[in-house]
C-alpha positions in Angstrom: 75.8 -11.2 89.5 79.2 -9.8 90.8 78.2 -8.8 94.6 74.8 -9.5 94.1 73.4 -11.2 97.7 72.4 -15.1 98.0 68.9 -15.4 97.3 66.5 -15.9 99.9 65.5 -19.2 101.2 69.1 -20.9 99.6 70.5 -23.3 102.0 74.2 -23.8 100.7 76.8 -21.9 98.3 79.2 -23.6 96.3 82.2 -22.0 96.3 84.5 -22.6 93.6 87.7 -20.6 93.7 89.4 -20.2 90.0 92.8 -19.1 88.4 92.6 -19.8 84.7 89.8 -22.2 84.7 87.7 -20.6 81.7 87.4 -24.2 79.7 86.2 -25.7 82.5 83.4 -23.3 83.7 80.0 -24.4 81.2 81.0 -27.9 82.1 81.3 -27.2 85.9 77.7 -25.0 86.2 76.0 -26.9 83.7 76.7 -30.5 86.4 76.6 -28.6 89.5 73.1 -27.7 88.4 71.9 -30.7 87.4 73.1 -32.0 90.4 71.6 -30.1 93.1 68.2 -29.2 91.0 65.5 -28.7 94.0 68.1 -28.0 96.3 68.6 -24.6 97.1 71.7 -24.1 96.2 73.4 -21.1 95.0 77.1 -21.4 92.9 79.9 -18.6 93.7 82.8 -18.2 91.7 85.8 -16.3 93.5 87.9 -15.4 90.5 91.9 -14.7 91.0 92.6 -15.6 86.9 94.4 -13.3 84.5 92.3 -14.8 81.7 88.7 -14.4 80.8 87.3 -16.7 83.5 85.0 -14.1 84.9 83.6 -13.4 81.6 82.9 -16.6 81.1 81.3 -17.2 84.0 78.6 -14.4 83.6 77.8 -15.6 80.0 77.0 -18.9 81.9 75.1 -18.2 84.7 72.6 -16.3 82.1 71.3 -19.9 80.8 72.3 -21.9 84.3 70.0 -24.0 86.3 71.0 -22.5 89.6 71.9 -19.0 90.7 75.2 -18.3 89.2 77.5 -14.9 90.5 81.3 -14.6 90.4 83.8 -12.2 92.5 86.6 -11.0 90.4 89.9 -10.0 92.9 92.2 -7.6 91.4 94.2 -8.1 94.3 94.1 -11.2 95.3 95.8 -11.9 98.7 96.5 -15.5 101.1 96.2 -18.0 97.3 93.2 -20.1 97.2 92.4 -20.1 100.7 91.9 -16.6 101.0 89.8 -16.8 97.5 87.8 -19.2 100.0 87.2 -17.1 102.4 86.7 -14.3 100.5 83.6 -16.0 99.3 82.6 -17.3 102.5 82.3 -13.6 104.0 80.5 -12.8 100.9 78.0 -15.5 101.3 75.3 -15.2 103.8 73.3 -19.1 103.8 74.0 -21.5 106.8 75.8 -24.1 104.8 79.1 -23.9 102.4 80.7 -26.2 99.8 84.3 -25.7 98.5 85.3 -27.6 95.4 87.7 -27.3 92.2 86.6 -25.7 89.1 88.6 -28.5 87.4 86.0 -31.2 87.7 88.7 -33.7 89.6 85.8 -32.8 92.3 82.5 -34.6 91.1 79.6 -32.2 91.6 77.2 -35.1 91.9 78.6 -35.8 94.8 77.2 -32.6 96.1 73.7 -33.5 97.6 75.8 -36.3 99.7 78.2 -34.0 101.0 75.2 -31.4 102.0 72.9 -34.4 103.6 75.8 -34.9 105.7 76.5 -32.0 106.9 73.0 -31.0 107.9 73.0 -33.9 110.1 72.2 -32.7 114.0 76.0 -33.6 115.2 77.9 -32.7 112.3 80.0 -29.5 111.1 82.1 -30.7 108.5 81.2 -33.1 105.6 84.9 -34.3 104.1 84.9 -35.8 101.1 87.9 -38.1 101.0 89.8 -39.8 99.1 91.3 -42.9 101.6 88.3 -44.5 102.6 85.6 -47.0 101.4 85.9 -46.9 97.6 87.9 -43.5 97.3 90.7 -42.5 95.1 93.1 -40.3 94.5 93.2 -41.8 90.7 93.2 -38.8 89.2 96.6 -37.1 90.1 98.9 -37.4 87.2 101.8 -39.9 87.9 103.0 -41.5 90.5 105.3 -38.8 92.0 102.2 -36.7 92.3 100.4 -39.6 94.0 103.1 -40.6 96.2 104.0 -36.6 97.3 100.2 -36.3 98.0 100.0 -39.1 100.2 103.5 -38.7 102.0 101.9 -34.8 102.9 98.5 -36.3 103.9 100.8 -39.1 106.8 102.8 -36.1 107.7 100.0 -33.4 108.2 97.9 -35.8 110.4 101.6 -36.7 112.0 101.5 -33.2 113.0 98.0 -32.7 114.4 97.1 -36.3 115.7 93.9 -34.9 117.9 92.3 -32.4 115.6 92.5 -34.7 112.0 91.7 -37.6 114.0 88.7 -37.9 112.0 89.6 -36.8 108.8 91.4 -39.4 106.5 91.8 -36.6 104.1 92.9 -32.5 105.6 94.4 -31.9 102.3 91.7 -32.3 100.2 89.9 -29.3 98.7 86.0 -30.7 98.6 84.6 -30.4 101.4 80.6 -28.8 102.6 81.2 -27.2 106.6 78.2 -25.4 108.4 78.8 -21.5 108.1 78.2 -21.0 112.2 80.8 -23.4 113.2 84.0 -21.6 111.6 84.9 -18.3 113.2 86.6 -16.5 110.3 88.1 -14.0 112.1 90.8 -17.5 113.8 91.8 -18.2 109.9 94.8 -17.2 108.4 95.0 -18.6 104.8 98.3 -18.3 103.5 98.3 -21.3 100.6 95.9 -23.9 99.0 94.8 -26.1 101.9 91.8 -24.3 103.6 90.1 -27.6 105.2 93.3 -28.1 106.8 93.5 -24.7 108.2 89.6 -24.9 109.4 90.5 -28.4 111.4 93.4 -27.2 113.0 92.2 -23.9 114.6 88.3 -25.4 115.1 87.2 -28.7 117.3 85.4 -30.2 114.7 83.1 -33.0 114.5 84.0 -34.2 110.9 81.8 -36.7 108.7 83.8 -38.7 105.9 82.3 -39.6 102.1 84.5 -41.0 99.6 85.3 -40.1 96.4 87.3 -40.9 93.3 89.7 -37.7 93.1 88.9 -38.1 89.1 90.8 -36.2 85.7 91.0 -32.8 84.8 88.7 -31.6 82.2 90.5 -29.0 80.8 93.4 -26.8 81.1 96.3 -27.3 82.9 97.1 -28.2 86.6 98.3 -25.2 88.7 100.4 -27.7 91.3 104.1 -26.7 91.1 107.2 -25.8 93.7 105.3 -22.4 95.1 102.8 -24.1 96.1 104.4 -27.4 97.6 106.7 -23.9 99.4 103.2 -22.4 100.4 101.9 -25.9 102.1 105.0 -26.7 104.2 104.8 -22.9 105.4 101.6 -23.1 106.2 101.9 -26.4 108.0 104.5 -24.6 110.1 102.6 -21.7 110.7 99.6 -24.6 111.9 102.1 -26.5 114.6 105.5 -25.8 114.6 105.7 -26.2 118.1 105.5 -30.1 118.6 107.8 -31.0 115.6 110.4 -28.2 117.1 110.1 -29.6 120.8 110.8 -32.7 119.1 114.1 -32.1 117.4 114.8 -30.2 119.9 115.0 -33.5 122.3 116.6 -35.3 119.2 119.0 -32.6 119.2 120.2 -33.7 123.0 119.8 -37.0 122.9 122.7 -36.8 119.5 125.1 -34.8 121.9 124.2 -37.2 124.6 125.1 -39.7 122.8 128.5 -38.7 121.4 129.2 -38.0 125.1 128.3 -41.6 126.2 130.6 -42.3 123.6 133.8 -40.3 124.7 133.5 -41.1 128.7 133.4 -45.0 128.0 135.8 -45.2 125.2 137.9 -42.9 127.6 137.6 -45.6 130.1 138.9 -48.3 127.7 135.4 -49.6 126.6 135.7 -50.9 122.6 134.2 -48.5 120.6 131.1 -51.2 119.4 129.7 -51.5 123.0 130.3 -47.5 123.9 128.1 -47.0 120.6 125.1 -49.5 121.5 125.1 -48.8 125.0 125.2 -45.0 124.0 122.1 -45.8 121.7 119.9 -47.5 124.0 120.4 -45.1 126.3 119.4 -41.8 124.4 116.3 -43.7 122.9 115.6 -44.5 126.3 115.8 -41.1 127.4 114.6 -39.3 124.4 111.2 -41.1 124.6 111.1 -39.7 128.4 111.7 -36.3 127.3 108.9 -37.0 124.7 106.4 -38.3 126.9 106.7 -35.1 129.4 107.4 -32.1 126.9 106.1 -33.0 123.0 103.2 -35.8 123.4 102.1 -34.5 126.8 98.9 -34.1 125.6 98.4 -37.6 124.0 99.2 -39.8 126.8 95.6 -41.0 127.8 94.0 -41.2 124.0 95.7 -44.3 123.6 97.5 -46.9 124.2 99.8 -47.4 127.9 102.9 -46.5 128.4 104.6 -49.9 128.5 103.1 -50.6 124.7 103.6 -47.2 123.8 108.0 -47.5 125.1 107.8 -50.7 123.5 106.6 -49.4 120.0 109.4 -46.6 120.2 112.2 -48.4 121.2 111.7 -51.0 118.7 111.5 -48.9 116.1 113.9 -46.1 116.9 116.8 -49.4 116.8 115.3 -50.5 113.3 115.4 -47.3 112.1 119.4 -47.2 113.0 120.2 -50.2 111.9 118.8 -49.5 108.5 120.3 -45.8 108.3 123.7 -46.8 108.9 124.3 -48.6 105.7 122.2 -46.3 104.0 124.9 -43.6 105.3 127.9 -46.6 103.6 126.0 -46.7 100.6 126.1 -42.8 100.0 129.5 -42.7 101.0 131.4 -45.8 98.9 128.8 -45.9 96.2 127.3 -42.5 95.5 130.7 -40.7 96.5 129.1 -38.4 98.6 131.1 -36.5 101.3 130.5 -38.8 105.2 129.5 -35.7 106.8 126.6 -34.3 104.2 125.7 -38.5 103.5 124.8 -38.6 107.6 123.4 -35.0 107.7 121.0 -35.9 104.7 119.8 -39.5 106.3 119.3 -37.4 109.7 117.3 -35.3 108.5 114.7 -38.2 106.8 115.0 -40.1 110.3 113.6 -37.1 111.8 110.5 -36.8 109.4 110.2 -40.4 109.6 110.4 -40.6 113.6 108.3 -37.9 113.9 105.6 -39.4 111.8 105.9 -42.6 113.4 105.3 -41.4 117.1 102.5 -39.5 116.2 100.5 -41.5 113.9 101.6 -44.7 115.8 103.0 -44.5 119.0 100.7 -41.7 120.3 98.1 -42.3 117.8 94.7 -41.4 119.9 91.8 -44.3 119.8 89.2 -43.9 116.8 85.6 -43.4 117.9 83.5 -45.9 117.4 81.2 -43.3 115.9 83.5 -42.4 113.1 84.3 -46.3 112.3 80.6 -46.7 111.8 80.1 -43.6 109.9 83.1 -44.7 107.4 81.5 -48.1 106.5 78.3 -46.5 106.1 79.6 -44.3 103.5 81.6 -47.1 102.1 78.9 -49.1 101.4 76.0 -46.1 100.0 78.3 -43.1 98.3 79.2 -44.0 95.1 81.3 -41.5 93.4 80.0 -40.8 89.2 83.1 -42.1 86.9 85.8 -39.6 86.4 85.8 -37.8 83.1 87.9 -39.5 80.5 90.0 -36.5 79.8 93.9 -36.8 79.9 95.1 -35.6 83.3 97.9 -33.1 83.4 
């Protein structure tokens, strides 16, 4: 099993990448070969565990359905996405599937995901969670739910174009043809290797849904690390438009505060020196923007008159709600005026920066994809979530 070839005439590996997983392993090759019986499907196990996962999965594959190996690194390097490709460069058919050896991932949903994928125009098969009947159910609590789905806004924030899409870059089930990645581009460095294909490939993505459903055993390997690993990577992916960004944001403060001085210095009251300094860097700011951070997005959307409209309204809602916020730090919560407006800066920035890209510049859907979506809403139908306790 361990470096043993695919077998000839197999279409797609499953690659399942695994850190202490053993309890979940029968389970996960017993369904996976159920599911894809007739197929041609082979099931690779890339191992990083300091358990007895590995063992485990030989003693399964010697009574499985499908052809069963496992890679065990003793080094492991770049997390789960480099467990991912790992197995990819060990793999040699013209399709791959990544999923969880947790069984949140259904494996039934398996033949869907390669179906799609083998379609003529397709190089990615997504299995997400935000359309049609999809879930995301399964994530224990609602911080977990809520922190997923504030990453997911701000991730497709950052790349606008490339997860245009793909409702879903951070999950990690997913079936991509083998020719269309060029593995030397990727540079895994945390847990979200979809992401990292759709942001240095042009894609043309296909979307099923899916109830993101309870572990089966063991316990969830989500924790500060990797939350450190994502926002690195996500960095590392495009830094350069969120920076050019507060860069301009930057100005437009000290622009601002200068407004501010000259016209109080003229004898202006210190109420109109503040608007008219406000409407004046928003004005400017979405200039700036429009020539040096969402050059590129001008003509996938909407005009420029809608698109000034959209950012000046929101950019004076967004002050007029922050400055109380900034009152009720200061003469409820007792925290100091200077670290109360540096902390509600700092989530107008995220928030802004979301906004413009997801709203403002947000490029026009194809018609294509909106079809594809309600197809899939209407004919995948995820298997029920097993009724373990999710941790």
């Amino acid at each position: 099993m361990d470096g043993a070839p695919d077998r000839a005439g197999a279409v797609l590996t499953v690659i399942v990448p695994t850190f202490n997983e053993a309890p979940n392993v029968p389970e996960l090759v017993r369904r996976v070969g159920e599911a894809t019986r007739g197929l041609g499907v082979d099931l690779l196990f890339v191992d990083d565990s300091t358990d007895d996962t590995a063992d485990v999965v030989r003693t399964a594959a010697t009574t499985a359905e499908l052809p069963v190996r496992v890679i065990h690194r003793e080094t492991p390097e770049g997390g789960l996405g480099g467990a991912v490709l790992a197995g990819v460069r060990a793999t040699t058919t013209p399709y791959v599937l990544v999923m969880d050896g947790d069984l949140q991932h259904p494996p039934e949903l398996i033949p869907t995901l390669l179906a799609r994928v083998q379609e003529p125009d397709v190089d990615v098969a997504v299995a997400s969670r935000y359309i049609g009947d999809g879930s995301s159910a399964g994530l224990s609590g609602v911080v977990r739910q809520a922190v997923s789905s504030t990453s997911t806004a701000v991730t497709r924030a950052m790349f606008p174009v490339r997860l245009r899409d793909c409702s879903d870059p951070m999950t990690g089930f997913f079936a991509v043809r083998r020719a269309a990645v060029d593995l030397d581009t990727l540079r895994p460095r945390g847990f979200k290797i979809l992401l990292e294909i759709l942001a240095r490939h042009p894609m043309r993505v296909v979307e099923v849904p899916f109830v993101f459903g309870e572990r089966y055993a063991g316990a969830s390997k989500a924790n500060l690390a990797q939350g450190v690993h994502f926002m690195w990577q996500l960095a590392g992916l495009r830094f350069g438009r969120m920076s050019r960004f507060a860069i301009i944001g930057g100005l437009g403060a000290l622009a601002n505060i200068g407004i501010v001085a000259a016209m109080t210095s003229l004898g202006a009251h210190w109420l109109l020196a503040a608007i008219v300094a406000a409407e004046v860097t928003i004005a400017g700011n979405f200039l700036l923007q429009e020539r040096f951070v969402f050059r590129d997005l001008r003509h996938e959307g909407k005009g420029v008159g809608a698109r000034f409209a959209q950012s000046f309204v929101f950019n004076n809602v967004e002050t007029m709600v922050r400055l109380p916020l900034v009152g009720l730090l200061v003469n409820t919560m007792h925290v100091a005026a200077v670290l109360a407006t540096a902390i509600t800066i700092a989530v107008a920035f995220v928030v802004r920066f979301t906004f413009h890209s997801r709203v403002v510049y947000r490029p026009r859907a194809s018609s294509r994809r909106e079809q594809l979506v309600e197809r899939e809403a209407q004919q995948a139908v995820a298997p029920p979530a097993p009724s373990s306790e999710s941790v």
